[in-house]
C-alpha positions in Angstrom: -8.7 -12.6 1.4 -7.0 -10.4 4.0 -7.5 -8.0 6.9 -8.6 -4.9 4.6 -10.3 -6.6 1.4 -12.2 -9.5 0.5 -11.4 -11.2 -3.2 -14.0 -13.1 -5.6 -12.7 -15.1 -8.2 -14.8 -15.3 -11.4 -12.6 -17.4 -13.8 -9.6 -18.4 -11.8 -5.9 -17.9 -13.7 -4.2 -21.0 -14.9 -0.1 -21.8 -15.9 -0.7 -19.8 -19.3 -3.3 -17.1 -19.0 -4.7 -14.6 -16.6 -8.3 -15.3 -14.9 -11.0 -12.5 -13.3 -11.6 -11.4 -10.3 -12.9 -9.1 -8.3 -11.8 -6.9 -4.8 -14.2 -6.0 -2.5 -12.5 -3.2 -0.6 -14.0 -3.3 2.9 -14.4 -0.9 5.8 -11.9 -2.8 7.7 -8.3 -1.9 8.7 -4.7 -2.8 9.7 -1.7 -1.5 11.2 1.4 -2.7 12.0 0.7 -5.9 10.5 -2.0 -6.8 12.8 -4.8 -8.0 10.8 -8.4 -6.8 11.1 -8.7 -4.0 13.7 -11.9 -4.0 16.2 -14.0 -1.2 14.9 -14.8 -0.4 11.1 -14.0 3.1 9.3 -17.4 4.2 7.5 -17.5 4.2 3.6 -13.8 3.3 3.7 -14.0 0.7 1.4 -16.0 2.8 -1.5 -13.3 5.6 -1.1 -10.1 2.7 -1.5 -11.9 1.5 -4.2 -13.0 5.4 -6.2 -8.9 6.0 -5.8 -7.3 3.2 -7.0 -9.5 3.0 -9.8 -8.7 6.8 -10.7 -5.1 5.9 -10.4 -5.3 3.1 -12.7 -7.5 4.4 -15.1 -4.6 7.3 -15.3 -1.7 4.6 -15.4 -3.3 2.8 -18.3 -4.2 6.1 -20.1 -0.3 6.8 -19.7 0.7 3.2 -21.1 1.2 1.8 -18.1 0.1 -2.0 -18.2 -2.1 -2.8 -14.8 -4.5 -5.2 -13.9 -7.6 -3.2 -13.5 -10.8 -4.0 -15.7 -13.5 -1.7 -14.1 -15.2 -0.5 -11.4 -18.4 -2.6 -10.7 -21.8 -1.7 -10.4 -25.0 -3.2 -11.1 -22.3 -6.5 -11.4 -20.8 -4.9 -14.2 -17.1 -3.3 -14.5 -17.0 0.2 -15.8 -15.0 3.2 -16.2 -15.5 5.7 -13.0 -17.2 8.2 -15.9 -20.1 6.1 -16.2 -20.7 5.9 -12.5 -22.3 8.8 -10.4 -22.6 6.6 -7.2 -19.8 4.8 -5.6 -18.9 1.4 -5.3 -16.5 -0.7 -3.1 -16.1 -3.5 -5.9 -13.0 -3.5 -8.6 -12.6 -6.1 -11.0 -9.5 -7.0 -12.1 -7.1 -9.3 -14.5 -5.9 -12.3 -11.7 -2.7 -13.9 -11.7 -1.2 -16.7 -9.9 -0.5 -16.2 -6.4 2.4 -18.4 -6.1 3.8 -18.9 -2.4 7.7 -19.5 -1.6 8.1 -22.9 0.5 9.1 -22.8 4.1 10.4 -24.2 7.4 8.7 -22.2 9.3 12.2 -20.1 9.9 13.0 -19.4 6.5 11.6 -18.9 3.2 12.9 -20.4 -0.1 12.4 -18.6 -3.6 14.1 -20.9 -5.7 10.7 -21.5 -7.7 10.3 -18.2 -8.7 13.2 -18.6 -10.9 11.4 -21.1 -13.3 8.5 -19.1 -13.6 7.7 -18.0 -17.3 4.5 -15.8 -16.8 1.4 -14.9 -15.6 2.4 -14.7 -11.4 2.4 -12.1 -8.8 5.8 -10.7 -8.2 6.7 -11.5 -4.1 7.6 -8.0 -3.4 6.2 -4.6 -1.7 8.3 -1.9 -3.7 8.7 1.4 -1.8 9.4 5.0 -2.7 10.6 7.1 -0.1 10.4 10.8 -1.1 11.8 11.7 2.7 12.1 9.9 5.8 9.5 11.5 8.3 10.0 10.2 12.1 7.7 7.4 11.9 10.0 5.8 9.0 11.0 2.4 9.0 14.3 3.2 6.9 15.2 6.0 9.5 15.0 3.4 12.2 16.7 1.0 9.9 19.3 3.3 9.3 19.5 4.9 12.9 20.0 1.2 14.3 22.9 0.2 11.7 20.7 -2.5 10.4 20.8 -0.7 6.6 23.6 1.5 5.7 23.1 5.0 3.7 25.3 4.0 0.8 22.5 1.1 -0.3 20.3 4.0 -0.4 22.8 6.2 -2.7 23.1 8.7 0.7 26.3 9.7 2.4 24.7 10.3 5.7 22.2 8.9 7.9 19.3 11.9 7.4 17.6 13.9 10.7 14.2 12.8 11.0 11.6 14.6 8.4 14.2 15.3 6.3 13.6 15.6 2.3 15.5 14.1 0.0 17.0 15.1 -3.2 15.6 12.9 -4.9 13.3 9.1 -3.9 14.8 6.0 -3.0 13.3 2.7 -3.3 13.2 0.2 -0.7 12.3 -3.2 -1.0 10.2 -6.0 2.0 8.7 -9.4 1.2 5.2 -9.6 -0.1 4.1 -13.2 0.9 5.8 -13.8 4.4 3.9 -13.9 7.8 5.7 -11.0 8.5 7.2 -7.9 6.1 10.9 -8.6 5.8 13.6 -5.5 4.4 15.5 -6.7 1.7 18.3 -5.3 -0.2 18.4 -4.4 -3.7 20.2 -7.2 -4.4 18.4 -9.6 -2.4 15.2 -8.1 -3.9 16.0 -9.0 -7.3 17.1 -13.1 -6.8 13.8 -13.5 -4.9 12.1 -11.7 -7.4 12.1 -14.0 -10.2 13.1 -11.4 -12.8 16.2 -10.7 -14.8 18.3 -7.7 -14.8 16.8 -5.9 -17.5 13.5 -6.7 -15.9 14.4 -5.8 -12.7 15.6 -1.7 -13.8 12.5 -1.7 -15.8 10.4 -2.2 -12.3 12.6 0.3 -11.0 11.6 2.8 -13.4 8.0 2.2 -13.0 8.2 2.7 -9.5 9.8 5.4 -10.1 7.4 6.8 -12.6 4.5 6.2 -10.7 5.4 7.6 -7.3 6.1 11.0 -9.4 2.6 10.7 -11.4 0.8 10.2 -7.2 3.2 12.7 -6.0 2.2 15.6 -9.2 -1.4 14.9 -7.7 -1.2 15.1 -4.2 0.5 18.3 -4.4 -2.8 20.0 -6.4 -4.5 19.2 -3.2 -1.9 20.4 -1.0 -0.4 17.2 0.1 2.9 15.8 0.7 3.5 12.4 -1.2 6.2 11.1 1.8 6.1 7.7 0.9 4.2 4.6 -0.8 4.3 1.0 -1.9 3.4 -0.3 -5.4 2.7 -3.8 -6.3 3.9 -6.1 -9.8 2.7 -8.9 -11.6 4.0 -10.8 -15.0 1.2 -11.2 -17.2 0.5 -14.1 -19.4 3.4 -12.7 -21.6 5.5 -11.9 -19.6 4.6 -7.9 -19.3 5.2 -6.0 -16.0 2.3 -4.6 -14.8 0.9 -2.5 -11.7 -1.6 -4.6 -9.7 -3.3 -4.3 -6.1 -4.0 -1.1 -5.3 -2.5 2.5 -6.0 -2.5 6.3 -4.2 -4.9 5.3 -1.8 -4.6 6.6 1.7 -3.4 2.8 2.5 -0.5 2.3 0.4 0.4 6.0 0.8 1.7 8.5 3.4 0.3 11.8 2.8 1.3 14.8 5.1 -0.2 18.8 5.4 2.0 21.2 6.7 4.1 18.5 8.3 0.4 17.0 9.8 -0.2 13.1 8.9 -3.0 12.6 6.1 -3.3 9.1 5.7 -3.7 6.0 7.8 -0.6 6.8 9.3 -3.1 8.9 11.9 -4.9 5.3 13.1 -0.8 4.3 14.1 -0.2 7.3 15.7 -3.0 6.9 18.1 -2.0 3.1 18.6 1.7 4.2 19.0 0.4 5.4 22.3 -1.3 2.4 23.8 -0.1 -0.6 25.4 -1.1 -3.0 23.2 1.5 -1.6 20.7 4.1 -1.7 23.1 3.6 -4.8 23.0 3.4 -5.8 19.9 7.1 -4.0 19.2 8.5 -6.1 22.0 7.1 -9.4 20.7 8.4 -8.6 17.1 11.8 -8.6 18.5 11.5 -11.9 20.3 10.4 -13.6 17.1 10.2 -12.2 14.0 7.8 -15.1 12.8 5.6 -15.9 15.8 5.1 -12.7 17.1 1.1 -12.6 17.7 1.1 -15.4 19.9 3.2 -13.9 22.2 0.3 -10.1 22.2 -1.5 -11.4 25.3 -4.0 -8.0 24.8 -6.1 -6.6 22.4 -6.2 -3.5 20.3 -8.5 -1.4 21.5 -10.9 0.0 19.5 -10.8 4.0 17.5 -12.4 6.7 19.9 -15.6 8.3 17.6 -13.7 11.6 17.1 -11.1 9.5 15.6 -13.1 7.2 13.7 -15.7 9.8 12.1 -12.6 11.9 11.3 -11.0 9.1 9.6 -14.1 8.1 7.8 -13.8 11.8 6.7 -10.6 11.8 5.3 -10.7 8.9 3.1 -14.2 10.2 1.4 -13.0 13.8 0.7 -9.5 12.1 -0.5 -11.7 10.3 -2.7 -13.8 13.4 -3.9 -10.6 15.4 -4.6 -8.8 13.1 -6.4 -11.7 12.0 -8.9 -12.7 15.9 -9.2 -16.2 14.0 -8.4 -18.5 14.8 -5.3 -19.1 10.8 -4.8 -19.5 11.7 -0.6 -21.4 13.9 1.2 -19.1 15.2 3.1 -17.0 18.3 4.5 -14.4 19.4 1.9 -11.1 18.3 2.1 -9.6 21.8 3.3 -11.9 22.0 6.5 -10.9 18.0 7.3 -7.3 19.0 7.2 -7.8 21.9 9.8 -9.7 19.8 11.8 -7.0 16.9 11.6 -4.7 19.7 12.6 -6.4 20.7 15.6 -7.1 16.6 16.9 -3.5 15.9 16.2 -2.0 19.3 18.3 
């Protein structure tokens, strides 16, 4: 299905009504929009998988619709409190996956507006609780390409500054390449109405303060974060993909990354990166072909501390020892001490 997980579809969704299927959360990973990266992050997969479902499991219990049936094991979807060993497979209430048409320049979402139900909303929504240095929005905004008032600011912030209270931001979902979009522009590709519109708003909302009351029990910073929507078969918002993992979030420790965002700081420092920035701004679209080098591949300090992160994320946030592994508050010091 993609660069991080694999999808199996067990009854396929139709104009009218949702199908089933299932995501098979792999060890793999992506940054900056690369694709499948050349080494694998061990037990990655079953830690993506132990979190989201937590998170969903939390959502629903709140009345939050979402796609998520159960955790699988022994091929059958359950709740994580009948499990006591972990699993990399979720399954899931499927919905069309409808793509806009295109030129190969530009991308047309007229469709979107005779859709009645049952299809995955073409947006990444983000929260922004501040704008740490690595943000896109600070560069965004540092560049003049979006202005502070669409953000309901009145100056362009320092880098790692809070704010008073989150900002959403809005990019294309089904595109080659993640495209910033304006509120505005957010909702007439979205295929929803007004009303429908603020009420995805307030999820969003909603949800980044439900990952955000979490993260801080374990000492974490909830910076920032992407959600995903769907319309079910009648019409209902609801959550789908994946939620509060360390791969749609950005965690920090005392200021220190805890997250993915560690694999793009140590790629922000090689070549191949430098690269990859220059050919984004040649063409937006076509960008790869013109990344004549390989990534190269996570030293084993990195990679085993990785691995670590994700699996004590996991254990912390279920409040169950799935992972043998060291507890969270020795990996943060040792993240300290690799990142200083």
């Amino acid at each position: 299905m993609g660069s991080v997980k694999d999808l199996e579809i067990l009854e396929a969704p139709t104009d009218f009504g949702t199908g089933i299927g299932r995501f098979i959360f792999s060890d793999r990973y992506s940054v900056f929009d690369w694709g499948e990266m050349p080494d694998h992050i061990p037990e990655k997969g079953k830690a993506i998988c132990l979190t989201t479902s937590y998170f969903f499991e939390q959502l629903e219990s709140l009345g939050i619709k979402t796609h998520y049936i159960g955790i699988v094991k022994n091929g059958v979807a359950r709740k994580l409190s009948e499990i006591s060993l972990p699993s990399n497979t979720m399954e899931f209430k499927m919905v069309r996956v409808i793509k806009p048409s295109s030129d190969g320049i530009t991308y047309n979402y007229e469709l979107f507006k005779s859709l009645k139900s049952n299809f995955l909303i073409p947006l990444e929504v983000i929260y922004r609780n501040s704008l740490p240095s690595g943000s896109s929005l600070l560069k965004r905004l540092q560049s003049g390409e979006a202005k502070p008032e669409d953000f309901g600011l009145d100056y362009i912030p320092q880098p790692d500054t809070k704010l008073s209270r989150p900002v959403l931001d809005f990019s294309t979902k089904l595109e080659i390449t993640d495209r910033y979009l304006k509120e505005n522009e957010a909702m007439e590709i979205s295929g929803l109405n007004g009303e429908e519109f603020s009420k995805l708003k307030s999820i969003a909302f909603f949800l980044n303060g439900i990952i955000s009351q979490k993260a801080n029990t374990l000492g974490l910073y909830n910076e920032d974060g992407k959600f995903e929507f769907a319309m079910d078969e009648q019409r209902n918002l609801m959550v789908v993909d994946a939620v509060g993992t360390l791969d749609e979030c950005r965690f920090t420790y005392e200021g220190v990354p805890f997250s993915k965002e560690i694999m793009r700081i140590f790629y922000r420092n090689t070549p191949w990166y430098q690269e990859v920035e220059k050919a984004k701004r040649e063409d937006r679209i076509n960008w790869k072909k013109l990344v004549s080098q390989s990534p190269p591949a996570l030293p084993p300090e990195w990679k085993n501390l990785v691995s670590d992160i994700y699996k004590s994320y996991a254990n912390e946030v279920t409040g169950v020892k799935f992972f043998e592994t060291k507890p969270l508050k020795e990996v943060l010091n040792q993240l300290k001490h690799i990142l200083n």
